[in-house]
HTML snippet that shows the backbone in 3Dmol.js (N, CA, C, O; Angstrom):
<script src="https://3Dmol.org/build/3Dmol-min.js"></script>
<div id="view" style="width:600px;height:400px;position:relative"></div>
<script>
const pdb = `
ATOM      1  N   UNK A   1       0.856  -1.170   0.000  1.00  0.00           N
ATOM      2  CA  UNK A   1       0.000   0.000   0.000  1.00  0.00           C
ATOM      3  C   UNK A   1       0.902   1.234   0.000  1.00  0.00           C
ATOM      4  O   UNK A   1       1.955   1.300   0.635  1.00  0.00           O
ATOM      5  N   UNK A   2       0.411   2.181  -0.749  1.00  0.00           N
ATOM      6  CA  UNK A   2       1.043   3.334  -0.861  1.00  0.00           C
ATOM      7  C   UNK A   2       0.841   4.743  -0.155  1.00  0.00           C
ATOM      8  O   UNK A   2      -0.322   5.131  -0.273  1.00  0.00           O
ATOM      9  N   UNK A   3       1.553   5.492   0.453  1.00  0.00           N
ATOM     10  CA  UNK A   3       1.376   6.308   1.412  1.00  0.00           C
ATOM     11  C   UNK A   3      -0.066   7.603   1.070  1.00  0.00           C
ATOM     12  O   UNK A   3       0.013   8.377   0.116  1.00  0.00           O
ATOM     13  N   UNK A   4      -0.834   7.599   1.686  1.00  0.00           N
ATOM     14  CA  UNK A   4      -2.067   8.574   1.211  1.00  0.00           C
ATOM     15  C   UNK A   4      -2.638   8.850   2.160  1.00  0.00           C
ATOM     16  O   UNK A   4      -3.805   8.556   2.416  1.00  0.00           O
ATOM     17  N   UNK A   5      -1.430   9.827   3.218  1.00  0.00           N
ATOM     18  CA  UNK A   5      -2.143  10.977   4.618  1.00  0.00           C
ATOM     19  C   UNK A   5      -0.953  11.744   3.943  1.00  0.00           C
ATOM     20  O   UNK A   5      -0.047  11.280   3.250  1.00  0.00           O
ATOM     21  N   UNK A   6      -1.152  12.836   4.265  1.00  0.00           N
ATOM     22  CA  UNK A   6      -0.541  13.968   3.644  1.00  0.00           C
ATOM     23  C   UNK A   6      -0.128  14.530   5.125  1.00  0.00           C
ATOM     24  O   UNK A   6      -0.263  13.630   5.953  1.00  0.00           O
ATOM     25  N   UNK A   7       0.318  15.707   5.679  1.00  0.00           N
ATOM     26  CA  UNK A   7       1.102  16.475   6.947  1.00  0.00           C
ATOM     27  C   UNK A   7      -0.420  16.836   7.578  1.00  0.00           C
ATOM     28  O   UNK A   7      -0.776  16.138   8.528  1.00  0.00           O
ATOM     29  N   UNK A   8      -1.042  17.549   7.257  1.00  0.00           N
ATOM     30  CA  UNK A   8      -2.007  18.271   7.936  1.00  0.00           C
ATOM     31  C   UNK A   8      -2.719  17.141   8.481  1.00  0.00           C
ATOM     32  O   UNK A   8      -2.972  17.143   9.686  1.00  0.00           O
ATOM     33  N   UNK A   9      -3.081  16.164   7.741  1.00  0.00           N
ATOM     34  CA  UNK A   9      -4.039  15.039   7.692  1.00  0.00           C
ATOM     35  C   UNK A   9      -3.328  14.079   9.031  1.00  0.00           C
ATOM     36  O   UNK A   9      -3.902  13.749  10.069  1.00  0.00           O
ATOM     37  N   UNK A  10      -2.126  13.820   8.681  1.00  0.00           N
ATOM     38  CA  UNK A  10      -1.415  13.536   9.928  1.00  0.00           C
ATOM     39  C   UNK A  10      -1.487  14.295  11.571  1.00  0.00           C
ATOM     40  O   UNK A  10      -1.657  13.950  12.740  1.00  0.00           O
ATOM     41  N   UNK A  11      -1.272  15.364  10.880  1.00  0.00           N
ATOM     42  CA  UNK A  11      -1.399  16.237  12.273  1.00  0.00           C
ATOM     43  C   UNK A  11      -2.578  15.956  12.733  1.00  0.00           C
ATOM     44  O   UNK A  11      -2.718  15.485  13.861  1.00  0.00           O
ATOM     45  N   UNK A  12      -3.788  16.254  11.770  1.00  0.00           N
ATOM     46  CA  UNK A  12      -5.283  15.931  12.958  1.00  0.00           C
ATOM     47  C   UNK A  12      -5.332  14.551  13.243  1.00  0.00           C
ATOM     48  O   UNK A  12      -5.900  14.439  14.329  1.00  0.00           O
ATOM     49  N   UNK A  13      -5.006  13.409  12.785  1.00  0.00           N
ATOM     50  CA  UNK A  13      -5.111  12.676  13.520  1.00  0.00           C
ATOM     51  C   UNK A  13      -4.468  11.833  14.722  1.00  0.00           C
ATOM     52  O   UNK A  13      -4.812  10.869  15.406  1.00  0.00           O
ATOM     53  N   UNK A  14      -3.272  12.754  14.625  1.00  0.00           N
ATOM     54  CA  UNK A  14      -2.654  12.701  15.767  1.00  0.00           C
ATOM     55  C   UNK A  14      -3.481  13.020  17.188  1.00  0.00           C
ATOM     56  O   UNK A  14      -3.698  12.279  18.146  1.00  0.00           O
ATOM     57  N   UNK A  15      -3.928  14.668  16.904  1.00  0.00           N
ATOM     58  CA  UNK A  15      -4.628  15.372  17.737  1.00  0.00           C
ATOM     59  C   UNK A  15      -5.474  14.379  18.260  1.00  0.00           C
ATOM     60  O   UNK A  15      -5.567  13.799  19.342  1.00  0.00           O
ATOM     61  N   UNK A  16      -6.185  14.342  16.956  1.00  0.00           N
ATOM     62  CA  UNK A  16      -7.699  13.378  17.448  1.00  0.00           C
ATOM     63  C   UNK A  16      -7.753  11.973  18.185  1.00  0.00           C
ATOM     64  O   UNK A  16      -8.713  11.651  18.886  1.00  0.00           O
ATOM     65  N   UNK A  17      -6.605  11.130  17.962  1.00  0.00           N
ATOM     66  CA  UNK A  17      -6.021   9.635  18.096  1.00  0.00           C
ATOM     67  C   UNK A  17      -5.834  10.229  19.960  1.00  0.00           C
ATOM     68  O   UNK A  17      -6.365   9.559  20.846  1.00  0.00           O
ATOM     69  N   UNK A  18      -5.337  11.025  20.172  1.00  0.00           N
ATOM     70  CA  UNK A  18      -5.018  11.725  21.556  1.00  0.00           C
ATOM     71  C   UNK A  18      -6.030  11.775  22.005  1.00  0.00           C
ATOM     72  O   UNK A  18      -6.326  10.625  22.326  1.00  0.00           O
ATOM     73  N   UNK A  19      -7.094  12.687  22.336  1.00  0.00           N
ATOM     74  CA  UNK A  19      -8.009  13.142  22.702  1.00  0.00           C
ATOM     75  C   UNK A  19      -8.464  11.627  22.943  1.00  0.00           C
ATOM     76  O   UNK A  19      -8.413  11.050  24.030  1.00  0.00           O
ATOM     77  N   UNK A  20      -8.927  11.073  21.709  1.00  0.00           N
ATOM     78  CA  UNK A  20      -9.908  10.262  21.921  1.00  0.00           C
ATOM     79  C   UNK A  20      -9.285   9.139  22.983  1.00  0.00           C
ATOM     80  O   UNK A  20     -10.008   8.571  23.801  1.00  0.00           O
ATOM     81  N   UNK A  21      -7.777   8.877  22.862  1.00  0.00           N
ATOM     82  CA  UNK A  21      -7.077   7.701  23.520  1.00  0.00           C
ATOM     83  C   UNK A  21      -7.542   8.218  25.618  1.00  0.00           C
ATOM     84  O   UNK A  21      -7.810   7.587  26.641  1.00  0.00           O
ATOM     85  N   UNK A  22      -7.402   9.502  25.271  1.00  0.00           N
ATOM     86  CA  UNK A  22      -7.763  10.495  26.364  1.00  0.00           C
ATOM     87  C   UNK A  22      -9.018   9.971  27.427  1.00  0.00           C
ATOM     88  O   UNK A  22      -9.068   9.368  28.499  1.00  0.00           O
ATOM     89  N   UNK A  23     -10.086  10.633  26.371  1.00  0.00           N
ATOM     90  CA  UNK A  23     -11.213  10.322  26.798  1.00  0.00           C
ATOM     91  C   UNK A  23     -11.367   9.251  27.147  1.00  0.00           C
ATOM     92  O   UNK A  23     -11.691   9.108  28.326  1.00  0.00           O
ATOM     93  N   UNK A  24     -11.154   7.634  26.009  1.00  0.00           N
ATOM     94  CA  UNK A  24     -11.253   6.446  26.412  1.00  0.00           C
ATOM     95  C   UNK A  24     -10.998   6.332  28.012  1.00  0.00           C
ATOM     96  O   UNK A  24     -11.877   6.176  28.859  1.00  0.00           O
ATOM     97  N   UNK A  25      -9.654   6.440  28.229  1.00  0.00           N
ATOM     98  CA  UNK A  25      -8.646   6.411  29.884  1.00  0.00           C
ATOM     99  C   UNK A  25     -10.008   6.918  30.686  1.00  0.00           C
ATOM    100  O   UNK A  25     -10.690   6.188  31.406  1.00  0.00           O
ATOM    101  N   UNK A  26     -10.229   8.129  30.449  1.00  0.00           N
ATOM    102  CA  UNK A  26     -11.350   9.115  31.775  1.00  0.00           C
ATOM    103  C   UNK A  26     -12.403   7.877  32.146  1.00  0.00           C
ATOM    104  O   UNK A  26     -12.508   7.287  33.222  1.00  0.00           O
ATOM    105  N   UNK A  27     -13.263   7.639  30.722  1.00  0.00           N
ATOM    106  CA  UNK A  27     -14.731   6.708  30.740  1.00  0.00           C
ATOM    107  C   UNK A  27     -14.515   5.917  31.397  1.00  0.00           C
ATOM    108  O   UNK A  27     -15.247   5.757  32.374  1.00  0.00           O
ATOM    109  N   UNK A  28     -13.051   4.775  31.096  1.00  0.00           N
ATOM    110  CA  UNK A  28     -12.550   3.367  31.483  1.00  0.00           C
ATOM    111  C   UNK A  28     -12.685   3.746  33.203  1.00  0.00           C
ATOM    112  O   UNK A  28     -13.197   2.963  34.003  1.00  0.00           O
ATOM    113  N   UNK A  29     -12.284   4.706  33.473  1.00  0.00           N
ATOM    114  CA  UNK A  29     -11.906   5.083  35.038  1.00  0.00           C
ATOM    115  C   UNK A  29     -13.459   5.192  35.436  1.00  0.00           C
ATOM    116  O   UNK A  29     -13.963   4.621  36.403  1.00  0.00           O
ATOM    117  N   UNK A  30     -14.157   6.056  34.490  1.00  0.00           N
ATOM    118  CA  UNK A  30     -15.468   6.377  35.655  1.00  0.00           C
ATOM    119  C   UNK A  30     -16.529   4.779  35.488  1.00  0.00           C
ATOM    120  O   UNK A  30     -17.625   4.631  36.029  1.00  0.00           O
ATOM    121  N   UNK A  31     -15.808   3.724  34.587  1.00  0.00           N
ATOM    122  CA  UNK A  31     -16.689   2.523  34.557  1.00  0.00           C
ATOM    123  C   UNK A  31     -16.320   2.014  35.713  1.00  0.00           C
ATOM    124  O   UNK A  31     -17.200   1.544  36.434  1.00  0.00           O
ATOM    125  N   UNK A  32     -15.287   2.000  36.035  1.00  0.00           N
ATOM    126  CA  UNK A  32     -14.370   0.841  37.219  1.00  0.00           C
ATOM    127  C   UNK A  32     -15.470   1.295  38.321  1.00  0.00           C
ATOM    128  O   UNK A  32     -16.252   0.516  38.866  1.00  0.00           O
ATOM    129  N   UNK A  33     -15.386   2.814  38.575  1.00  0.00           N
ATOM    130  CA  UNK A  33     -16.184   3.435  39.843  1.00  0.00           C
ATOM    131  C   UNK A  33     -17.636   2.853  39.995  1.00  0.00           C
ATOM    132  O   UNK A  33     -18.096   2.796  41.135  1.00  0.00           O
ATOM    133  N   UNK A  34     -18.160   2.550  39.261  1.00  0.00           N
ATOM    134  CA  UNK A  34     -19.988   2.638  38.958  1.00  0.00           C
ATOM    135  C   UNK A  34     -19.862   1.170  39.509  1.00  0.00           C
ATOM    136  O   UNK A  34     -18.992   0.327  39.290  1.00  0.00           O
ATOM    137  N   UNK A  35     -21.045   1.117  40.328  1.00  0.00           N
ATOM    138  CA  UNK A  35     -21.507  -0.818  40.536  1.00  0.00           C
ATOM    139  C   UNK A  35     -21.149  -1.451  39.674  1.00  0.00           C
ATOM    140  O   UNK A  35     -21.292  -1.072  38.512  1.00  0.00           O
ATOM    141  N   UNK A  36     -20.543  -2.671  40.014  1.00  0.00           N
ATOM    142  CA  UNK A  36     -20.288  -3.525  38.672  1.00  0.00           C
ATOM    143  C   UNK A  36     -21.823  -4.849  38.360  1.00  0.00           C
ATOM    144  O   UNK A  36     -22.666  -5.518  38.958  1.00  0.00           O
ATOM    145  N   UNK A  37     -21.529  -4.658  37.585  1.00  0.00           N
ATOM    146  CA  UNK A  37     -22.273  -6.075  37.006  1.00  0.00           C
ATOM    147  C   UNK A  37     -23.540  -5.047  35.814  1.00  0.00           C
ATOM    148  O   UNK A  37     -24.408  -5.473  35.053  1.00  0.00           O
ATOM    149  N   UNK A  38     -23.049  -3.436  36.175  1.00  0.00           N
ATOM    150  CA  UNK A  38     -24.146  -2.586  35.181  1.00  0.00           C
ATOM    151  C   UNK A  38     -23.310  -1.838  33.977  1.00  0.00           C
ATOM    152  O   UNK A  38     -22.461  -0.947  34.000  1.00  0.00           O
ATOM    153  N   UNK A  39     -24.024  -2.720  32.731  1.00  0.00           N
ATOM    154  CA  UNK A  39     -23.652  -2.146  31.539  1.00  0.00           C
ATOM    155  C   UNK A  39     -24.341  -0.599  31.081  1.00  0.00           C
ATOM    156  O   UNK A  39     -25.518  -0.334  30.836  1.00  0.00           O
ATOM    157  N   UNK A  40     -22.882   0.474  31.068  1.00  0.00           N
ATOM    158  CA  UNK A  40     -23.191   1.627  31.072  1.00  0.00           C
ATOM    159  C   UNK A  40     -22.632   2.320  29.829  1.00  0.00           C
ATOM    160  O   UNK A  40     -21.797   1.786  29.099  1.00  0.00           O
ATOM    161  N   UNK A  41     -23.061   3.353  29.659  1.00  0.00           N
ATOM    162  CA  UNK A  41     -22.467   4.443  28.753  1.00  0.00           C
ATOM    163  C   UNK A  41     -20.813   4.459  28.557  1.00  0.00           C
ATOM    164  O   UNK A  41     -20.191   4.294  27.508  1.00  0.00           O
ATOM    165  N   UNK A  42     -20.417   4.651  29.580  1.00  0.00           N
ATOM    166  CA  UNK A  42     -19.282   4.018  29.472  1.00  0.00           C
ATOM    167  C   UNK A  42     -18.214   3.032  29.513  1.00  0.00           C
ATOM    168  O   UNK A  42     -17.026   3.010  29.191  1.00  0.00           O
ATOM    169  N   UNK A  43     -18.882   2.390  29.919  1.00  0.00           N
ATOM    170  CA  UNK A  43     -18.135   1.033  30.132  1.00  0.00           C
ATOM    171  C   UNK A  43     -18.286   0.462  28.632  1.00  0.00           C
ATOM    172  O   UNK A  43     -17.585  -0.431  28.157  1.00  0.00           O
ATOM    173  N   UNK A  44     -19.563   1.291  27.831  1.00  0.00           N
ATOM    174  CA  UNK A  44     -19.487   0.594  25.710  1.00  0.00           C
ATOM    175  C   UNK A  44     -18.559   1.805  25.365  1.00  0.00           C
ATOM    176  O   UNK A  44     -17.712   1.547  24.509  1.00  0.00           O
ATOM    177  N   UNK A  45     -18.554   3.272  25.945  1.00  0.00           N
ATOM    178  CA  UNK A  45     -17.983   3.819  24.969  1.00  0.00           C
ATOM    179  C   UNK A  45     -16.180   3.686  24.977  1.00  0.00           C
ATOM    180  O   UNK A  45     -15.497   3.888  23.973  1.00  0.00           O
ATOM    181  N   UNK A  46     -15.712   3.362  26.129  1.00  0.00           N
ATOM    182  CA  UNK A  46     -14.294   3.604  26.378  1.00  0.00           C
ATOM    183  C   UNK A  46     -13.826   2.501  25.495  1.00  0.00           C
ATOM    184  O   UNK A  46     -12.630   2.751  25.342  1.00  0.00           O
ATOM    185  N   UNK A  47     -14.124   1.351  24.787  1.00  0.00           N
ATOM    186  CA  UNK A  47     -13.356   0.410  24.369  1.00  0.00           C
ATOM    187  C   UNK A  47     -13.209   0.852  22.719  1.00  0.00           C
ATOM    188  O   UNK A  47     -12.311   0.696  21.891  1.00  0.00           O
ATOM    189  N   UNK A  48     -14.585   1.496  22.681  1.00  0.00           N
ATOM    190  CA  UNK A  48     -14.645   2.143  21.295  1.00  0.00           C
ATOM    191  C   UNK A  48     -13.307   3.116  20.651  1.00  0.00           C
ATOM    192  O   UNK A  48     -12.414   3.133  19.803  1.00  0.00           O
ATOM    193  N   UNK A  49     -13.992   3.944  21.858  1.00  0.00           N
ATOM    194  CA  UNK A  49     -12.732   5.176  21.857  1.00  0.00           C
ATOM    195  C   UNK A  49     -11.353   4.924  21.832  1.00  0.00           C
ATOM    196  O   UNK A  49     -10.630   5.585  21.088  1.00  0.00           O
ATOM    197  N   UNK A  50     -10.860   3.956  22.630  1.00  0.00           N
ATOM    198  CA  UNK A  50      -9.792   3.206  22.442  1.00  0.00           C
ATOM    199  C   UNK A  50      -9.102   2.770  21.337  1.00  0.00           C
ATOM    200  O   UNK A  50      -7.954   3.045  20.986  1.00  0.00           O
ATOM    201  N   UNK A  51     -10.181   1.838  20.668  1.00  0.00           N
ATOM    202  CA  UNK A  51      -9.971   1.413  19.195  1.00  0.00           C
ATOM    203  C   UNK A  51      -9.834   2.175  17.877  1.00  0.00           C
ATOM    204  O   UNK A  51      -9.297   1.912  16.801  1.00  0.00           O
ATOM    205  N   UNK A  52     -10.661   3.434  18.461  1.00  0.00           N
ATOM    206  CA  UNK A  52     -10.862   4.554  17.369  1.00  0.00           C
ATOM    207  C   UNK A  52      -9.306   5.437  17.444  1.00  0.00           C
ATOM    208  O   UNK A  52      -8.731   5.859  16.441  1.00  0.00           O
ATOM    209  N   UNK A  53      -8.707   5.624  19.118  1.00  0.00           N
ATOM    210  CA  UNK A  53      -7.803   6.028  18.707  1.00  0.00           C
ATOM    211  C   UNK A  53      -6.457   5.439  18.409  1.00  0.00           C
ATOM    212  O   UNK A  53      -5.394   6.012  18.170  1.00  0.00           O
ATOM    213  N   UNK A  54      -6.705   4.354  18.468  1.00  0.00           N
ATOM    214  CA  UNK A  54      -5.164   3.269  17.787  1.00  0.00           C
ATOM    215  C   UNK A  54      -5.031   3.197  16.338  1.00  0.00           C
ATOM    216  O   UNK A  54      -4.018   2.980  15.673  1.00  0.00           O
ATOM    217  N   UNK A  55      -6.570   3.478  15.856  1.00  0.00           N
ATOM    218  CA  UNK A  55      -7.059   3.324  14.259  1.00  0.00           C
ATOM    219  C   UNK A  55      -6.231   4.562  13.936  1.00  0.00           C
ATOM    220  O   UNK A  55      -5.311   4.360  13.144  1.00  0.00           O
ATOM    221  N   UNK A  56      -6.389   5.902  14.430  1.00  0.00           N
ATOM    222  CA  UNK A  56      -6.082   7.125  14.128  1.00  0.00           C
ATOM    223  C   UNK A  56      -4.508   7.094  14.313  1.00  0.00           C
ATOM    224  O   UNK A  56      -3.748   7.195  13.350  1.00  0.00           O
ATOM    225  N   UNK A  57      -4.131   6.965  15.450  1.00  0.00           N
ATOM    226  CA  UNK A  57      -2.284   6.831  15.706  1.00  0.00           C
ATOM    227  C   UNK A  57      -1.579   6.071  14.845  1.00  0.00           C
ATOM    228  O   UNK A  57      -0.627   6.622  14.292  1.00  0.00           O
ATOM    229  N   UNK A  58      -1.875   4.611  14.519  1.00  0.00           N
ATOM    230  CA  UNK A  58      -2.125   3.865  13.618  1.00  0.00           C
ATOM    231  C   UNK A  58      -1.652   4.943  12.645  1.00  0.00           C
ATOM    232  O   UNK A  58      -0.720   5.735  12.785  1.00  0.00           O
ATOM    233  N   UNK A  59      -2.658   4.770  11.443  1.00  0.00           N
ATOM    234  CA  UNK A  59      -2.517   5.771  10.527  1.00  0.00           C
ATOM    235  C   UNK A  59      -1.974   6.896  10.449  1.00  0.00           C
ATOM    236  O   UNK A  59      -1.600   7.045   9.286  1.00  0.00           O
ATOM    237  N   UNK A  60      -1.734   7.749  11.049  1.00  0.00           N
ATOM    238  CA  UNK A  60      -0.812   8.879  11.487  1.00  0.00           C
ATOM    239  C   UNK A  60       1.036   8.547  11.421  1.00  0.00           C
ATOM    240  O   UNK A  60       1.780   9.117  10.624  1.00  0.00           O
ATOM    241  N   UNK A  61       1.299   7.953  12.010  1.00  0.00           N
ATOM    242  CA  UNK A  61       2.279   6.826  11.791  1.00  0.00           C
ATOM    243  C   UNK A  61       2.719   6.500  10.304  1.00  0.00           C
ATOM    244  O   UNK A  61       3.423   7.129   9.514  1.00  0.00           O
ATOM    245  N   UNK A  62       2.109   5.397  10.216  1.00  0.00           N
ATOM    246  CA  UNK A  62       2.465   4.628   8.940  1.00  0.00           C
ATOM    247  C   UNK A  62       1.874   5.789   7.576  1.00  0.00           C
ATOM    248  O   UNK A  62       2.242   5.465   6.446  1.00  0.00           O
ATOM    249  N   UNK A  63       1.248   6.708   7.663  1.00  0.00           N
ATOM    250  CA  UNK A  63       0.775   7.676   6.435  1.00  0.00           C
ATOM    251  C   UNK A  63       0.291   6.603   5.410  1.00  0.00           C
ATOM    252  O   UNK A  63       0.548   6.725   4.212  1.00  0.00           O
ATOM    253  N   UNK A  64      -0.441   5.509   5.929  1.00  0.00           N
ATOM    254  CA  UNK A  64      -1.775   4.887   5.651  1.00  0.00           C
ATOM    255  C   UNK A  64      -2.727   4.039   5.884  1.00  0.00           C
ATOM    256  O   UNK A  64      -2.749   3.096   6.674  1.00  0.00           O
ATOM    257  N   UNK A  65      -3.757   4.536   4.935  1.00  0.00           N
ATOM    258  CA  UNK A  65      -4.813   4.208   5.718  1.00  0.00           C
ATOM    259  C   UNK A  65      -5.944   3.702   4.527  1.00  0.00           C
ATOM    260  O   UNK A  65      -6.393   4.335   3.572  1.00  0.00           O
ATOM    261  N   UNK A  66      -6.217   2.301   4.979  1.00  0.00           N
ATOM    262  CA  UNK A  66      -6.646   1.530   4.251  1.00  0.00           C
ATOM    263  C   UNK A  66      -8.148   2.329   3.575  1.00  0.00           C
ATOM    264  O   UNK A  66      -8.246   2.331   2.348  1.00  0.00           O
ATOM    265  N   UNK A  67      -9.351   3.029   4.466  1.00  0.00           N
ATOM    266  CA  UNK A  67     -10.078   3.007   4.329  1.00  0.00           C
ATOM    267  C   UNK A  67     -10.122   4.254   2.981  1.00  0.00           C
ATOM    268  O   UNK A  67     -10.763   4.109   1.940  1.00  0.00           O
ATOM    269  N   UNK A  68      -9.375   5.313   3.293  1.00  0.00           N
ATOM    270  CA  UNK A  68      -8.801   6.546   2.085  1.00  0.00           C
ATOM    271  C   UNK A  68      -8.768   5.827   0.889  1.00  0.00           C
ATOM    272  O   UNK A  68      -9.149   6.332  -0.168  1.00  0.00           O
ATOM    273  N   UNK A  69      -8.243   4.425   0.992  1.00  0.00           N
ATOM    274  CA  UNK A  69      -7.724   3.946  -0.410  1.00  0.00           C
ATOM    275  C   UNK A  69      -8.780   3.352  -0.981  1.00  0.00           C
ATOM    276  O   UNK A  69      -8.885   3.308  -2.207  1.00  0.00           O
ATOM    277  N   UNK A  70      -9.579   2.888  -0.254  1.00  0.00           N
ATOM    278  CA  UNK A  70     -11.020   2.274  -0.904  1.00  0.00           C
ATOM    279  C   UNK A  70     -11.616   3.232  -1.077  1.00  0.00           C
ATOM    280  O   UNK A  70     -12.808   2.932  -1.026  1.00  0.00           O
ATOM    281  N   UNK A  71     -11.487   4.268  -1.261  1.00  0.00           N
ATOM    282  CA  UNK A  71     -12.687   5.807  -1.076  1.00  0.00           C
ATOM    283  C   UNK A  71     -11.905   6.249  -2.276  1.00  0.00           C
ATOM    284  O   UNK A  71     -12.693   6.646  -3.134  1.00  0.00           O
ATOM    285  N   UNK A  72     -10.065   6.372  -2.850  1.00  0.00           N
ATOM    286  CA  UNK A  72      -9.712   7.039  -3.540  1.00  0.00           C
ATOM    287  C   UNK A  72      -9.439   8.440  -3.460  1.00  0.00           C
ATOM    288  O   UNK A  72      -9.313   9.345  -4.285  1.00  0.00           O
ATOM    289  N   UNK A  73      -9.373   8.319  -1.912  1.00  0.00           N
ATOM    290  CA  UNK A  73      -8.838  10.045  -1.556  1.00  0.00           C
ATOM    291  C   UNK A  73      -6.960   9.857  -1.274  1.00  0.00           C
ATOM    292  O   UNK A  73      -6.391   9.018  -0.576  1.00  0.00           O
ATOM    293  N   UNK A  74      -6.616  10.500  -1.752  1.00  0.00           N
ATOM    294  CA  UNK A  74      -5.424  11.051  -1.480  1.00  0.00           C
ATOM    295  C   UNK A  74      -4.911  12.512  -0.650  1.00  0.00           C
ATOM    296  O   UNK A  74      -5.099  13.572  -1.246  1.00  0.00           O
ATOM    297  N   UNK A  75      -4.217  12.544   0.828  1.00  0.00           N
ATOM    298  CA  UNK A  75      -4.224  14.328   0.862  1.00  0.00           C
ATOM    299  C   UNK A  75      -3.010  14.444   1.286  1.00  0.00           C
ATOM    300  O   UNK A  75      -2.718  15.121   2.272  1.00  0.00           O
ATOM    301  N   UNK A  76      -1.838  13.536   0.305  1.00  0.00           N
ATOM    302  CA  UNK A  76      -0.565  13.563   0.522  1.00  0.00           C
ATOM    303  C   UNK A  76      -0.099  14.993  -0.370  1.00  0.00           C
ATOM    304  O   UNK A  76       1.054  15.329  -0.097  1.00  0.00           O
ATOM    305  N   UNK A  77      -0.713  15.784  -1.268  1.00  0.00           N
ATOM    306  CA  UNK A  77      -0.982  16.717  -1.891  1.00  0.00           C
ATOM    307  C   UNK A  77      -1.172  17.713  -1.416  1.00  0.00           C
ATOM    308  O   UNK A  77      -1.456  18.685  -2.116  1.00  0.00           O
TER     309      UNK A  77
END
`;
const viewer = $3Dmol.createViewer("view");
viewer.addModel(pdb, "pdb");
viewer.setStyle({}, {cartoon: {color: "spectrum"}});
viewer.zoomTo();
viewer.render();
</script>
């Protein structure tokens, strides 16, 4: 596969891969706190967020990203 994140494109998803890796950590913490055995808002969203931001760092990184290439965007430009 051929490289198709461009600098800027990198940069936000750096940002964003952060934040979100961020947020995940906070949710994960306020699930531990809450009674256990109750499926909550966060206890679905932190694993998400997690995944969403490894997807993003991920890609940021390597300057690609599978899903751009099935779409045919390029913003190495």
């Amino acid at each position: 596969m051929e490289r198709n994140v461009g600098d800027t494109d990198s940069q936000v998803r750096v940002v964003l891969g952060a934040l979100s890796g961020v947020t995940a950590l906070v949710l994960l913490g306020q699930s531990l706190n809450l009674v256990s055995g109750l499926l909550t808002l966060p206890a679905l969203a932190s694993p998400v967020l997690g995944v969403v931001a490894i997807a993003l760092l991920g890609t940021a990184y390597t300057r690609e990203c599978p899903v751009c290439a099935a779409a045919g965007v390029d913003t190495t430009e």
